[in-house]
DSSP file (Angstrom, degrees, kcal/mol; ACC not computed):
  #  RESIDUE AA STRUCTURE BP1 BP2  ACC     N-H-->O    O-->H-N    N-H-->O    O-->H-N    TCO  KAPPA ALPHA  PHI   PSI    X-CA   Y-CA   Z-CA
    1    1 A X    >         0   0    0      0, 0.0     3,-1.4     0, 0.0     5,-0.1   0.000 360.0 360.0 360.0 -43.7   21.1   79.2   28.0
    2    2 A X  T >>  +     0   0    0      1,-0.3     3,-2.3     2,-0.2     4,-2.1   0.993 360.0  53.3 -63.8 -57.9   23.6   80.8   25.2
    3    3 A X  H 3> S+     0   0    0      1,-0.3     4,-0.8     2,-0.2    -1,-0.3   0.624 108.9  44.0 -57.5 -10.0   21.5   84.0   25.1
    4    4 A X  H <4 S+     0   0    0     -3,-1.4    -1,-0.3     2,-0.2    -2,-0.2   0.148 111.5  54.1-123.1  21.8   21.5   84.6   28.6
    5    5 A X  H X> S+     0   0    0     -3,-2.3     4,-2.0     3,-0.1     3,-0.6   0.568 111.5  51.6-115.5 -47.8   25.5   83.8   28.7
    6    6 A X  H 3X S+     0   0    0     -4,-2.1     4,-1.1     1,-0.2    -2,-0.2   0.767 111.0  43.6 -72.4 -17.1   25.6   86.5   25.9
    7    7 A X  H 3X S+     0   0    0     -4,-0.8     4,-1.8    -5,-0.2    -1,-0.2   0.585 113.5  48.2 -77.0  -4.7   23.8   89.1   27.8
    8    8 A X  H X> S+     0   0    0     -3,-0.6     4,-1.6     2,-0.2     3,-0.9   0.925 114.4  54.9 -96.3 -70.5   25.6   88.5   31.0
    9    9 A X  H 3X S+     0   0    0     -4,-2.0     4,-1.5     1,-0.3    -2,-0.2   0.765 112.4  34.9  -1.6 -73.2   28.4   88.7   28.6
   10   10 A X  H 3< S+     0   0    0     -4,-1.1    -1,-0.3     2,-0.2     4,-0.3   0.749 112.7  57.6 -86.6 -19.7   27.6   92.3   27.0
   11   11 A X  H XX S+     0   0    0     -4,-1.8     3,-1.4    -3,-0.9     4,-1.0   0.987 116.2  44.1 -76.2 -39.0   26.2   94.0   30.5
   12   12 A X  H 3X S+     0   0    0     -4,-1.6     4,-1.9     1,-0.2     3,-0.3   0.807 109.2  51.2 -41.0 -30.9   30.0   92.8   31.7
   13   13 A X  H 3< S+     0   0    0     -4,-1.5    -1,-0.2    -5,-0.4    -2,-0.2   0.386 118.1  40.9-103.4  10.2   31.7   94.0   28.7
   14   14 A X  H <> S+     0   0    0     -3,-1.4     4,-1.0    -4,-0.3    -1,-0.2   0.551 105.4  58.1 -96.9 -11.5   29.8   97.5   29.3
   15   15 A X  H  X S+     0   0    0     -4,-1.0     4,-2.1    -3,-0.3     3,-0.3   0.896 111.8  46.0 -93.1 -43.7   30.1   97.8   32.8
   16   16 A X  H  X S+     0   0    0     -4,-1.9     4,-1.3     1,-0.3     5,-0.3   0.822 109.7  53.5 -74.0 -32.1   34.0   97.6   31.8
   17   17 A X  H  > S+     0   0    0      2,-0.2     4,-1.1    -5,-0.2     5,-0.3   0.832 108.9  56.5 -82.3 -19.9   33.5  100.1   29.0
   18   18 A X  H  X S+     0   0    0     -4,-1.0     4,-2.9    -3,-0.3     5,-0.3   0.998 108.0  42.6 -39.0 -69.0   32.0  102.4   31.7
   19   19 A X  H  X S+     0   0    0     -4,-2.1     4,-1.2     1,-0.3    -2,-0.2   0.553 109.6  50.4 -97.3  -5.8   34.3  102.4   33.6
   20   20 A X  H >X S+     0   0    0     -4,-1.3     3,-2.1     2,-0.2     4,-1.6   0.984 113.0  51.1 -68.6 -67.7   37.4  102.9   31.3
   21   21 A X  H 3X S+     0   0    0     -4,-1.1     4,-4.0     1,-0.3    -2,-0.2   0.890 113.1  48.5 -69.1 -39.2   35.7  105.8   29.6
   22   22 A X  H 3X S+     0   0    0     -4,-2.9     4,-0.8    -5,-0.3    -1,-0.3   0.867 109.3  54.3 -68.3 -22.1   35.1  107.1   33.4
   23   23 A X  H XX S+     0   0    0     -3,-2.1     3,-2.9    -4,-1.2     4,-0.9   0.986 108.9  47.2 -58.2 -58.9   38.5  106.6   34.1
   24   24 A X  H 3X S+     0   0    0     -4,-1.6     4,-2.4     1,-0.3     3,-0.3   0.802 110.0  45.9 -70.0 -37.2   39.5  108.5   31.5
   25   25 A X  H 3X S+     0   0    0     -4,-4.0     4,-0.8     1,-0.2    -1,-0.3   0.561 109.2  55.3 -89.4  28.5   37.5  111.6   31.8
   26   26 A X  H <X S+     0   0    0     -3,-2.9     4,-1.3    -4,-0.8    -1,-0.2   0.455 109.7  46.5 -99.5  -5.8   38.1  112.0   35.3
   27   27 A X  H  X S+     0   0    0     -4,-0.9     4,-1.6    -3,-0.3    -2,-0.2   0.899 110.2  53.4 -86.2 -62.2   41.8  111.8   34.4
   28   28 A X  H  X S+     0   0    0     -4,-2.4     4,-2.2     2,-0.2    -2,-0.1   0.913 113.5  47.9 -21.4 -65.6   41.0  114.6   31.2
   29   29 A X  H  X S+     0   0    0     -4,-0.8     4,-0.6     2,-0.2     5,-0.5   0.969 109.7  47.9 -59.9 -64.3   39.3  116.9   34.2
   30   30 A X  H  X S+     0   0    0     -4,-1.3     4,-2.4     1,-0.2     5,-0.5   0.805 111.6  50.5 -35.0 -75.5   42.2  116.6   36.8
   31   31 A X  H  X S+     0   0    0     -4,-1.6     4,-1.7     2,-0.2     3,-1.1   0.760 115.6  44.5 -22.3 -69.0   44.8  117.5   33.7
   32   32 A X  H >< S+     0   0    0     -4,-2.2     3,-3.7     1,-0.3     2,-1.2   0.778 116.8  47.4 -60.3-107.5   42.2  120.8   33.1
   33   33 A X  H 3X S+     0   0    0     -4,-0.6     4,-1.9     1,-0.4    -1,-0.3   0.449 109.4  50.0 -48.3 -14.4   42.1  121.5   37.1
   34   34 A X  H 3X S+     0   0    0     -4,-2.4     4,-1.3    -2,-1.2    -1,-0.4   0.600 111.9  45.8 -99.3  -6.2   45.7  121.3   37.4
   35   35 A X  H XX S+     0   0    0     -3,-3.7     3,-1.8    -4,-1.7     4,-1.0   0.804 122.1  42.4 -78.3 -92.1   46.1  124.0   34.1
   36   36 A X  H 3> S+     0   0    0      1,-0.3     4,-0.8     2,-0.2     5,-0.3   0.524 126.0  35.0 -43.5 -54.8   43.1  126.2   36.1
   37   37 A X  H >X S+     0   0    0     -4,-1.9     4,-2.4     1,-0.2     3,-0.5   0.829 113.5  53.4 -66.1 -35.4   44.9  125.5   39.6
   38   38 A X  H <<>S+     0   0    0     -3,-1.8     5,-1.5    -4,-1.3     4,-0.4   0.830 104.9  56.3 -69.1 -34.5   48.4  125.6   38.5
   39   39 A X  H 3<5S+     0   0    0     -4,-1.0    -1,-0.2     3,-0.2    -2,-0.2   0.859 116.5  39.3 -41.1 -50.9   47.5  129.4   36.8
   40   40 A X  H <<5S+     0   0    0     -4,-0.8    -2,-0.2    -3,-0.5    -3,-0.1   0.798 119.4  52.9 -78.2 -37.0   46.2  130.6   41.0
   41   41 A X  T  <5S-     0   0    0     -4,-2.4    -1,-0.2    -5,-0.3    -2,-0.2   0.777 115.4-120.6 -72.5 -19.7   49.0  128.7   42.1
   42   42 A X  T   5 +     0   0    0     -4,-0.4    -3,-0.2    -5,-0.2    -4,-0.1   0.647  51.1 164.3 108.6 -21.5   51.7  130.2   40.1
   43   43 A X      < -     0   0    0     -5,-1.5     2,-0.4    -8,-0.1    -1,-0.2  -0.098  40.5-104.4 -51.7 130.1   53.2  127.5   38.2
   44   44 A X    >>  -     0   0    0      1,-0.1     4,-1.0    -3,-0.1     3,-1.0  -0.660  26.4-126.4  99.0 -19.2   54.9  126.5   35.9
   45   45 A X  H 3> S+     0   0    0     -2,-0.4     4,-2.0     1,-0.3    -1,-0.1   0.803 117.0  50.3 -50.8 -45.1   53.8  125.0   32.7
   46   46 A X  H >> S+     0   0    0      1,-0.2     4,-1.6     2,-0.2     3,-0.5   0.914 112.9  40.9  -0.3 -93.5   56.1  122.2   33.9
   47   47 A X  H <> S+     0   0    0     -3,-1.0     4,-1.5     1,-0.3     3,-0.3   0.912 108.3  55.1 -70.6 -37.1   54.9  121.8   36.9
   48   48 A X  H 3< S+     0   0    0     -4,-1.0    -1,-0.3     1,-0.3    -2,-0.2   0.668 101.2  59.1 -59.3 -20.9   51.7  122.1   36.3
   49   49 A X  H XX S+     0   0    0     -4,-2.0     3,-2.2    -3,-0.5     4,-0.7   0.989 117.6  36.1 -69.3 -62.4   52.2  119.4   33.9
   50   50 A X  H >X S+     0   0    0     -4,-1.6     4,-1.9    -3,-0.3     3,-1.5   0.848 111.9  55.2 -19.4 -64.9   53.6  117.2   37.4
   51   51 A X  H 3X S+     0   0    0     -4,-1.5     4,-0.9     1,-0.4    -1,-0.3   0.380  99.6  61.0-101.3  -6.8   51.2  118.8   39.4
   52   52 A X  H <> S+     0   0    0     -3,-2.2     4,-0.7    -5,-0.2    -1,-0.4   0.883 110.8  44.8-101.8 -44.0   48.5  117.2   36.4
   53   53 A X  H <X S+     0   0    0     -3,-1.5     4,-2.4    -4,-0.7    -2,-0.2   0.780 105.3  58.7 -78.2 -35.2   49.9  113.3   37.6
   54   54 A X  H  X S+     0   0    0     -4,-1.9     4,-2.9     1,-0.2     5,-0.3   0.923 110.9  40.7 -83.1 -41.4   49.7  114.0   41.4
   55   55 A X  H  X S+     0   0    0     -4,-0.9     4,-1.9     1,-0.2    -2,-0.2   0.845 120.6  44.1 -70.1  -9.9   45.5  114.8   41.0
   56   56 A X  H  < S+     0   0    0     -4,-0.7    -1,-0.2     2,-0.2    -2,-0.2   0.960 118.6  41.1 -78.7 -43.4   45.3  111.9   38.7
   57   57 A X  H >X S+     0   0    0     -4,-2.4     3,-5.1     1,-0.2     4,-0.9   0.953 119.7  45.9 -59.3 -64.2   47.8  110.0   41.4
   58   58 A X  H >< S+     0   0    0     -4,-2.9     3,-1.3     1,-0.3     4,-0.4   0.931 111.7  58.7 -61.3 -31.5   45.5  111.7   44.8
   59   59 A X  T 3< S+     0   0    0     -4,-1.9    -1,-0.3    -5,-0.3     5,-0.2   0.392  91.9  60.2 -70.8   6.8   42.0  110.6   42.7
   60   60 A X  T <4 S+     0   0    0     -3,-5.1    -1,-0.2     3,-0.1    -2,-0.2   0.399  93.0  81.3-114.1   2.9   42.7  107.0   42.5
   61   61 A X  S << S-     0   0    0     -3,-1.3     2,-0.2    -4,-0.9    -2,-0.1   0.821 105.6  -9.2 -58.4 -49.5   42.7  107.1   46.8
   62   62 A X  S    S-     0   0    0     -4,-0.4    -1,-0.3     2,-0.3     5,-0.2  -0.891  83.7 -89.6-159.7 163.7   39.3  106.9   47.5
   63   63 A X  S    S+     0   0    0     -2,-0.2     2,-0.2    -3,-0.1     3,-0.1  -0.264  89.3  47.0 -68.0 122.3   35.9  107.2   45.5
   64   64 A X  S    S-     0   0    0     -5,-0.2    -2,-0.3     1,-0.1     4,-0.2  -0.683  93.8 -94.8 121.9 164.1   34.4  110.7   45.0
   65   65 A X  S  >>S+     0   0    0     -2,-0.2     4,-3.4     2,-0.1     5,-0.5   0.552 100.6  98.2 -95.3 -20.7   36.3  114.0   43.8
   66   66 A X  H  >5S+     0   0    0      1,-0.2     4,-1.7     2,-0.2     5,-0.2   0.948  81.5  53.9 -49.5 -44.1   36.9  115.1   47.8
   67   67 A X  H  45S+     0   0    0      1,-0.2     4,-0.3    -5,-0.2    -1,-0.2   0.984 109.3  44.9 -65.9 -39.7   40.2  113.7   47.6
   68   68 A X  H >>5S+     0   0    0      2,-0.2     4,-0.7    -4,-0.2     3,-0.6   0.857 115.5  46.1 -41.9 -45.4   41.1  115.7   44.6
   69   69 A X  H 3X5S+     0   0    0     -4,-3.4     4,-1.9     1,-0.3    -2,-0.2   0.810 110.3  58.0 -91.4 -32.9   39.6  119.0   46.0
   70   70 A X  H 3<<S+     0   0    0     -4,-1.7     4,-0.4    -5,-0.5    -1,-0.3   0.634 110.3  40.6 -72.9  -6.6   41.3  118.3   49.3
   71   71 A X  H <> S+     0   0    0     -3,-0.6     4,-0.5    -4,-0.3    -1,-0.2   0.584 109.4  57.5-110.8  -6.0   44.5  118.2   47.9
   72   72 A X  H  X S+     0   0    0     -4,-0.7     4,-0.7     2,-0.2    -2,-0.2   0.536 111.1  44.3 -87.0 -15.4   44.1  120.7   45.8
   73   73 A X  H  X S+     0   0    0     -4,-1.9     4,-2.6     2,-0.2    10,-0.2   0.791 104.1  62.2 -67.5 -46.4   43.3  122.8   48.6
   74   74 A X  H  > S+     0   0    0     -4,-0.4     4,-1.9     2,-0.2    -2,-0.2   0.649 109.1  43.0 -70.8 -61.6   46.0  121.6   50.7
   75   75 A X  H  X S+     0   0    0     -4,-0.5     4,-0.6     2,-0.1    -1,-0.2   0.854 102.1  65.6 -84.2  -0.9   48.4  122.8   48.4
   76   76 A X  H >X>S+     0   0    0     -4,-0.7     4,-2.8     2,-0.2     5,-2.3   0.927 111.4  39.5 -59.2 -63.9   46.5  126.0   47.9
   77   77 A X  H 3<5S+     0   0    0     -4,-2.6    -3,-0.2     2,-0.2    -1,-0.1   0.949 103.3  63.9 -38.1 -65.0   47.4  126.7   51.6
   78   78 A X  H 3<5S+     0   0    0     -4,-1.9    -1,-0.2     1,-0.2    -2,-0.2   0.596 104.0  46.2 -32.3 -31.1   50.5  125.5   51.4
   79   79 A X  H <<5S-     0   0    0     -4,-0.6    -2,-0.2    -3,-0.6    -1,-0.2   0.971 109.2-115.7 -84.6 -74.1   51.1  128.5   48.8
   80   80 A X  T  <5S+     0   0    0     -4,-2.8     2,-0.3     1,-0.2    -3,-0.2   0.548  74.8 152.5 118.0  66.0   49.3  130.9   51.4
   81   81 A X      < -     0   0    0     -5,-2.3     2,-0.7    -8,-0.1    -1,-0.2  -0.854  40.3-149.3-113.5 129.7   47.0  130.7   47.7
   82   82 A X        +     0   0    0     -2,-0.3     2,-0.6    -3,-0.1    -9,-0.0  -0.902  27.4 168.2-126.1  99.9   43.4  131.5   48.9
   83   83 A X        -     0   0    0     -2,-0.7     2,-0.6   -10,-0.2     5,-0.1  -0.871  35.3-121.8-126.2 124.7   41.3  129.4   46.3
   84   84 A X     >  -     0   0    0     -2,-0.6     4,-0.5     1,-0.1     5,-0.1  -0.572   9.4-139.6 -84.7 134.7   37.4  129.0   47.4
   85   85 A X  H >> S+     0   0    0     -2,-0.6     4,-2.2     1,-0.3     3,-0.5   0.716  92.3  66.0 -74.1 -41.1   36.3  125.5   47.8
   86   86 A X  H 3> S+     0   0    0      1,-0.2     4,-2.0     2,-0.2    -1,-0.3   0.960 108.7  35.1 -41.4 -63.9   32.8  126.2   46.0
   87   87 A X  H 34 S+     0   0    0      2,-0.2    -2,-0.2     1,-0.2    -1,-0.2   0.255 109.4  63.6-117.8  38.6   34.0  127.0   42.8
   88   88 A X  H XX S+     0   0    0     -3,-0.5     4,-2.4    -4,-0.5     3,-0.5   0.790 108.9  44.6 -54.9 -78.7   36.6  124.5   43.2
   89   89 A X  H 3X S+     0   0    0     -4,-2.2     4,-2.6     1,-0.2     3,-0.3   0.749 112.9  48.6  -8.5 -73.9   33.8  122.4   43.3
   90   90 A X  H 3X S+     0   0    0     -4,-2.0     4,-2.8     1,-0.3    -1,-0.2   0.909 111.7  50.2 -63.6 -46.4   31.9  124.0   40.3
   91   91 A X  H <> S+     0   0    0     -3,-0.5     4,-2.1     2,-0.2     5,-0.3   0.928 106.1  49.5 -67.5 -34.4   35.1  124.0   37.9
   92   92 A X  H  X S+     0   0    0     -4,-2.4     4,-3.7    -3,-0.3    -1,-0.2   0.991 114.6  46.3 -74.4 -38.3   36.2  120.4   38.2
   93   93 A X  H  X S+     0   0    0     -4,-2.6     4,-1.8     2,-0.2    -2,-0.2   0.861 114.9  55.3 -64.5 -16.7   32.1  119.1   37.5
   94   94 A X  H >X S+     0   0    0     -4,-2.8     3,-3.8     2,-0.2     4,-0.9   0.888 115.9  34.3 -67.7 -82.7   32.3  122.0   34.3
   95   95 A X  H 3X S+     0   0    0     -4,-2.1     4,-3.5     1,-0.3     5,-0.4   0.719 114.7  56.4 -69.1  -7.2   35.2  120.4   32.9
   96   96 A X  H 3X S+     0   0    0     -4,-3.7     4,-2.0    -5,-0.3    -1,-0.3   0.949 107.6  48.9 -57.0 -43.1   34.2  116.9   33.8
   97   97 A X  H <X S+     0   0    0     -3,-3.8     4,-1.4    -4,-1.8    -1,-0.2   0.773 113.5  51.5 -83.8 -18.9   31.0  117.5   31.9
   98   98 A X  H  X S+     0   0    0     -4,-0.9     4,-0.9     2,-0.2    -1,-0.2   0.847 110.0  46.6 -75.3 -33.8   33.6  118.8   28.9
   99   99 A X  H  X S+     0   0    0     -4,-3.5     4,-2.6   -74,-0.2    -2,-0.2   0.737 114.1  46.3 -86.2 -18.3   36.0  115.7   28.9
  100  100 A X  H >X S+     0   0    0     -4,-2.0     3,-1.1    -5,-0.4     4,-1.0   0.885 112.4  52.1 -94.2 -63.7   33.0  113.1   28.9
  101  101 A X  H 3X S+     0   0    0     -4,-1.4     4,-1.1     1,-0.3    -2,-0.2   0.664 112.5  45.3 -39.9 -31.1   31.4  115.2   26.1
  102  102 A X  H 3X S+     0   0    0     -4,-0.9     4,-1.2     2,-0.2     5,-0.4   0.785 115.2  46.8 -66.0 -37.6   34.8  115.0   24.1
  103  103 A X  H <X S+     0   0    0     -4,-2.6     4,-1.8    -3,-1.1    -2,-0.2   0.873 109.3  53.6 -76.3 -17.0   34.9  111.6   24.8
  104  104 A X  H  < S+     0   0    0     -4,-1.0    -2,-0.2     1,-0.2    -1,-0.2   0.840 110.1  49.6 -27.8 -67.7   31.3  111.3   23.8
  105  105 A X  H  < S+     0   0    0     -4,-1.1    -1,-0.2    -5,-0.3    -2,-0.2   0.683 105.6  54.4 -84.8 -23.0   32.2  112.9   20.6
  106  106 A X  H  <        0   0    0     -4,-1.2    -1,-0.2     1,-0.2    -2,-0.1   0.880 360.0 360.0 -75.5 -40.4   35.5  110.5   19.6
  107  107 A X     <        0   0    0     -4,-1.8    -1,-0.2    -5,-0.4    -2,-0.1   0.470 360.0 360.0 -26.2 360.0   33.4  107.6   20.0
């Protein structure tokens, strides 16, 4: 019974280290898409810094990157900033794949 209280144990205490380590490099990427957006946009280093809290803020809304790219979009407009939605798309999974590979590498 104790061995299968300690695996229960260690798949929780992984499932939790997932998801911390996902928090954090989806947090990493926003920072890095709000330096690449804040650049089209005009910005800043300031704001952009701001502008780094509010994707972090608009990604903790609902599950998925769409809220992120929709708000990045949405101020893109706002700007009369004409930023294409594709390689929106392409740039946040690049640097996603960069911040879990840094975090990969700190481990």
């Amino acid at each position: 019974m104790a061995s299968m209280k300690d695996r229960e144990k260690a798949f929780e205490s992984k499932f939790a280290h997932d998801a911390e380590m996902n928090f954090k490099a989806e947090a990493r990427r926003n920072r890095l898409l709000a330096a690449w957006v804040g650049e089209k946009l005009g910005m800043s280093d300031e704001d952009t810094e701001a502008y780094a809290g509010t994707l972090i803020a608009a990604d903790l809304k609902d599950a998925g990157d769409d809220d992120v790219i929709d708000r990045i979009m949405a101020d893109a407009d706002e700007r009369k900033v004409t930023l294409d939605r594709d390689e929106l798309k392409s740039k946040s999974a690049e640097f996603l794949m960069q911040t879990r590979a840094a975090l990969m590498d700190e481990a």
